[in-house]
N, C-alpha and C positions, 0 to 999 in steps of 0.2 A: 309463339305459344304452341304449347304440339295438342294436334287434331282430336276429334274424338271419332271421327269417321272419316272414312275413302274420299267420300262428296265434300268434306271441309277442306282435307290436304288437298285435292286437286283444284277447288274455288283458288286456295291462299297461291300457289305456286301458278298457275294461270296466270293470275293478278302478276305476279313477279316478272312474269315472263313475257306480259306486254309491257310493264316498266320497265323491264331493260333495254326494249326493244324500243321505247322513247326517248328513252338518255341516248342510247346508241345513235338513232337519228338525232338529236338536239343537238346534241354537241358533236358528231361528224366522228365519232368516235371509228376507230377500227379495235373490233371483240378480238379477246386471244382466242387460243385454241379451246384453253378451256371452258369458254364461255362459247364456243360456237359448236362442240361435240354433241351435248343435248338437242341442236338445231336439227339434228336428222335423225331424232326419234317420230318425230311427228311422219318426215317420208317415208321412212322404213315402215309405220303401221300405214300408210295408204298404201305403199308398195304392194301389202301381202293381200289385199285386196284381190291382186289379179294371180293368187294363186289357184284360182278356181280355171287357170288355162293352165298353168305348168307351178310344180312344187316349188322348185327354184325359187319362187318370188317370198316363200317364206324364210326361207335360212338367215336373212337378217335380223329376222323378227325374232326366231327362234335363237339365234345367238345372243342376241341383246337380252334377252329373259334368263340363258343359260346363266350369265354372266352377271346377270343382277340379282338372281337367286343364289347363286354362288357365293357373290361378293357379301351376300346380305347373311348368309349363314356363318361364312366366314368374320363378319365385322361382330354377329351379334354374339359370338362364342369366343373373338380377343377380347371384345370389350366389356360385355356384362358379362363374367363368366359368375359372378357372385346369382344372379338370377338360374342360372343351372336350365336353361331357356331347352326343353324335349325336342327330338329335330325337327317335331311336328308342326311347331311355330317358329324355328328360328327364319325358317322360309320367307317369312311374311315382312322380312326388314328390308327380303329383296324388294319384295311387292311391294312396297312404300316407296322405296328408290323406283321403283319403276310406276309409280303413279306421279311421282314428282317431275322425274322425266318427260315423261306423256302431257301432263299437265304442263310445264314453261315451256317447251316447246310448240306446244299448240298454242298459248298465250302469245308467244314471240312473232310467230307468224300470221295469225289473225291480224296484230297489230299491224303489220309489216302490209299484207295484205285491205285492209279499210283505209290503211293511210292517205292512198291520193282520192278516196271518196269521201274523205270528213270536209267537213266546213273552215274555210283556211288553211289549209294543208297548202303546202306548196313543193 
């Protein structure tokens, strides 16, 4: 079902993204590639944390946003081009892509991370 706010898409994909990360352990699973590229959205925004000693530590963060606003301009003006979308919003599909992003992969790892502290885990 699609969201009506920022805070619902990032709850729903969260959620997604410590579910895959239980299947993945459950069943011994080995993730493709493209199920393991959103996995280093999560580093790259702790990364840019330590930009506050050298710029460097942003350029991933900032490429991942170029890329997302991009893609998202570009997806919203092949796909709806009937909505006639001002370039002033079409921006904002990136920004969805990039809260979904940030979202599963913080879900993925959190899981990945509580694992050996739950009750039964093994």
């Amino acid at each position: 079902y699609p969201r009506a706010t920022a805070g619902g898409l990032f709850r729903q994909y969260f959620g997604y993204g410590g579910g895959r990360a239980r299947n993945i352990l459950k069943h011994r699973m080995r993730p493709r590639l493209r199920q393991m590229a959103p996995l280093a959205i999560l580093p790259v925004v702790l990364l840019a944390v330590l930009s506050i000693w050298h710029w460097a530590f942003l350029v991933p963060l900032l490429l991942w946003g170029v890329l997302c606003i991009g893609l998202g301009v570009h997806a919203a003006r092949k796909y709806y081009p009937e909505y006639d979308m001002p370039m002033s919003l079409s921006p904002l599909v990136g920004w969805a892509a990039m809260i979904m992003h940030f979202a599963w992969s913080s879900g993925f790892w959190l899981h990945l991370i509580q694992r050996p502290f739950r009750k039964g885990a093994a």
